[in-house]
C-alpha positions in Angstrom: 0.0 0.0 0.0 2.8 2.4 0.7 4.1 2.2 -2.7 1.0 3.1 -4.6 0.5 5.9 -2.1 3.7 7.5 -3.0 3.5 6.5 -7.2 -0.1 8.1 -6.8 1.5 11.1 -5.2 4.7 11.2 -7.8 1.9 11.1 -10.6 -0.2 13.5 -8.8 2.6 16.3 -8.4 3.9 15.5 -12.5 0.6 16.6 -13.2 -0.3 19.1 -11.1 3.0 21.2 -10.1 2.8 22.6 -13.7 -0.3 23.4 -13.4 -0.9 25.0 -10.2 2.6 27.0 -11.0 0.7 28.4 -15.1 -1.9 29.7 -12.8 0.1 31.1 -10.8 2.3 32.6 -13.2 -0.5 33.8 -15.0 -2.5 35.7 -11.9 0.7 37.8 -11.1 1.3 38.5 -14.9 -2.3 39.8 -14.9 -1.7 41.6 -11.9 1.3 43.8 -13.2 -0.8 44.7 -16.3 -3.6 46.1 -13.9 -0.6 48.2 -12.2 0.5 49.7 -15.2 -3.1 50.3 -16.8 -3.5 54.1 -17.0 -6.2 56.2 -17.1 -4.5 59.8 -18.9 -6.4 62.7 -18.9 -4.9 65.9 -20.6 -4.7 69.5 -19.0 -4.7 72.1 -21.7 -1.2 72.4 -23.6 1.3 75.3 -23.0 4.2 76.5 -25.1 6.3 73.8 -23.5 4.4 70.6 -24.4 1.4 68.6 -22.1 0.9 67.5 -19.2 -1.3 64.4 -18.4 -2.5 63.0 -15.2 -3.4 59.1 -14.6 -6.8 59.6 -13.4 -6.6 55.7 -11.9 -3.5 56.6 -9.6 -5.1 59.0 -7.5 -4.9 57.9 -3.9 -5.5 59.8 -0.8 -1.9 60.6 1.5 -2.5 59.8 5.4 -1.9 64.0 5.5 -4.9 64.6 3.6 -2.6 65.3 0.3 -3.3 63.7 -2.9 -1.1 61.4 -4.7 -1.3 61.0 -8.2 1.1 59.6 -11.8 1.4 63.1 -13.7 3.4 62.6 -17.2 5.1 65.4 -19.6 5.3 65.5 -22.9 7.6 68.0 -24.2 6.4 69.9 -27.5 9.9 69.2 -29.3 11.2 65.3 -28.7 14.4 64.1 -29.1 17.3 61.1 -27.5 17.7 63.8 -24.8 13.8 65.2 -24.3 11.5 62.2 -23.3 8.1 61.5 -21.8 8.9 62.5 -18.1 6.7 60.9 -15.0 5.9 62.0 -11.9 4.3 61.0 -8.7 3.3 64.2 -7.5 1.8 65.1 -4.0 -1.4 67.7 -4.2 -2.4 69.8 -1.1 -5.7 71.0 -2.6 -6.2 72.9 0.0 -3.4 75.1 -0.4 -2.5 74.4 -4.2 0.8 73.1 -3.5 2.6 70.4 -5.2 5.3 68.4 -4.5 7.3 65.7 -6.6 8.1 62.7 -4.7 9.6 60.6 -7.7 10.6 61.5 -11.2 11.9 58.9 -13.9 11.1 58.1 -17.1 10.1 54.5 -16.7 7.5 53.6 -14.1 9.8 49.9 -13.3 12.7 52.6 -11.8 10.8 54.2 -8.7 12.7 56.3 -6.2 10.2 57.7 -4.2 11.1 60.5 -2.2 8.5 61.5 0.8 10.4 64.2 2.2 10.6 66.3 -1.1 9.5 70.0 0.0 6.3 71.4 -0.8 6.3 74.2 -3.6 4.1 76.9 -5.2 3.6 76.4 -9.2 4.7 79.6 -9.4 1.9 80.1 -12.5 3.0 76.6 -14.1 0.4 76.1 -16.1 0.3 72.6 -16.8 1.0 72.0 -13.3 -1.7 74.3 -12.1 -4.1 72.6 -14.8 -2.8 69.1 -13.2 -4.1 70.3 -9.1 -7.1 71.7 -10.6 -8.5 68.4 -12.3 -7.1 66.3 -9.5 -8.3 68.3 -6.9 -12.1 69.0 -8.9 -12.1 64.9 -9.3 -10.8 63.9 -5.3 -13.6 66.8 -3.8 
């Protein structure tokens, strides 16, 4: 009896060990795509390109700030000039902004939580960006 127990069981795991590890494969695969699914909405252009914000990234900071994935496009592109994305903190309350990781590649986060709050100082993309974000989280 103890041999077909463990030949049932060596059968059991040939089978099944592939199986169980394409499912699990597959449910983190899925997963990542979900992360990285974006929702861009476009404040209105300036002289210097666009600004888009990724309306599924918002997400409410434990200081009553707003977190959300921002993304500029400059006008002119080149090797040097690419898409440019930011995690940007929102005070709505205030209209302050502050950018808490910058990259161009959203695998290559270096978040920053201690960046200093700053003014736009009449930014307008950036102003358009606290606007929408701060219209959609109120």
């Amino acid at each position: 009896m103890f041999t077909f127990n463990n030949v049932c069981l060596s059968k059991l795991f040939k089978y099944l060990l592939p199986l169980y590890l394409f499912l699990f494969m597959l449910f983190f695969s899925i997963q990542k795509v979900n992360a990285f699914s974006h929702e861009w909405v476009g404040v209105p252009k300036s002289e210097f390109g666009e600004q888009l914000w990724d309306k599924q990234s918002i997400k409410k900071n434990e200081d009553g700030s707003v977190r959300v994935l921002s993304k500029f496009i400059p006008k002119t592109k080149s090797e040097i000039t690419k898409d440019i994305l930011y995690t940007m903190d929102i005070n709505c309350f205030e209209k302050l902004f502050r950018d808490v990781d910058v990259s161009t590649d959203e695998l290559n986060s270096n978040f920053n939580d201690l960046a200093d709050w700053q003014d736009p100082n009449g930014d307008e993309l950036i102003l358009g960006v606290i606007a929408q974000v701060c219209r959609v989280e109120n």
